[in-house]
N, C-alpha and C positions, 0 to 999 in steps of 0.2 A: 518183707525186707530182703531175703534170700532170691525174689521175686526180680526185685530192682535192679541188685548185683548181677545176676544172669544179664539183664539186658544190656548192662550197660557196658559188661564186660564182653559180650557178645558186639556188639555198636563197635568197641573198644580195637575187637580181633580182628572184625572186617578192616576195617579204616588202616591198623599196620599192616595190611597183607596187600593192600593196593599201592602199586607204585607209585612215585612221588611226581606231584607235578613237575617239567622240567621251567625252569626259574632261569630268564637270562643272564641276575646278577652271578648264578650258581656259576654260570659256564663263564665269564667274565673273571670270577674266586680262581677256576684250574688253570687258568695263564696264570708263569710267573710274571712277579716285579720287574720293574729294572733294575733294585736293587736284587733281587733273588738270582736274576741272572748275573750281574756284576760278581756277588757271593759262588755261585760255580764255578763261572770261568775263574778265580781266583784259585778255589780251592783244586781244578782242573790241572791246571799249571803250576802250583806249589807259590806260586805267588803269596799264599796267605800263610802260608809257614815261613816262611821267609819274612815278611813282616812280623808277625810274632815274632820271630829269632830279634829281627833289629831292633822292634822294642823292648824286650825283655833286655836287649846288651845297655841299650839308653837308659831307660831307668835305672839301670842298676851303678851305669858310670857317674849320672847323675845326683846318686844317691837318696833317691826316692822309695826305694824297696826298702831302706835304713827306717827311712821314717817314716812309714806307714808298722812297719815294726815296733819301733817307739810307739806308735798311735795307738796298736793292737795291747801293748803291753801295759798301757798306762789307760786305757779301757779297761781292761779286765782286772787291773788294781782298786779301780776306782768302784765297779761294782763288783767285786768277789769273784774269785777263782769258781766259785762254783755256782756261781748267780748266773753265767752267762751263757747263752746258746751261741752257736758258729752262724745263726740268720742275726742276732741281735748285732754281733761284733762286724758283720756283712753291713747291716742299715746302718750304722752308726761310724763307720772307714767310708762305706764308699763315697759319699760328696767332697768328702776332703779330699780323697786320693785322684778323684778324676780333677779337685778344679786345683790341685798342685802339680798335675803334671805340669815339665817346664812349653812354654811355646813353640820352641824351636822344636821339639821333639814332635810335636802335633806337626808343626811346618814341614820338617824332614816327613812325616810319613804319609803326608796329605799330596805333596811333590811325589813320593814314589806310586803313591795309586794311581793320581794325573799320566803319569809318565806308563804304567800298563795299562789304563786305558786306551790311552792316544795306539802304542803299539799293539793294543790288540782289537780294536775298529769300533770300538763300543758307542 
């Protein structure tokens, strides 16, 4: 038995000690996206703070941060103060909260990504 282990852990040491074949899908994986570069050049330029700023002003004039509140609150009444995890009250807000955002606010921020792609040549 002691016999086996040797070899197989032996077999085992060789094979991590040899470099990895090279894989084209691998070198294909270390190029970004297009969304991944869309994601830097954003964050590059403040672009993506800046949206965040305008949404978080929207939803809150809109008053959707009100009632995802009410939503959080009336979750955690219904199963107990102390029954609930911050991942449970996570699965059980988010579908609501994304498919109440209002339209126009989706329209307004989908118009300003258009408009910094366009100016920045993407």
């Amino acid at each position: 038995m002691c016999l086996q282990r040797t070899r197989s852990f032996r077999t085992q040491r060789h094979s991590v000690n040899r470099p990895p074949t090279p894989d084209a899908a691998d070198d294909q994986e270390k190029q970004p996206s297009l969304h991944e570069i869309i994601n830097i050049k954003m964050i590059e330029s403040g672009e993506k703070e800046r949206l965040m700023e305008l949404l978080r002003e929207r939803l809150l004039e809109c008053g959707w941060k009100d009632e995802m509140q009410n939503l959080c609150r009336t979750f955690i009444k219904k199963e107990g103060r102390n029954n609930v995890t911050l991942d449970e009250l996570i699965r059980a807000i988010t579908p609501k909260g994304r498919a109440s955002i209002p339209d126009s606010v989706k329209a307004e921020l989908l118009q300003r990504i258009r408009t910094f792609l366009v100016s920045a040549a993407l």
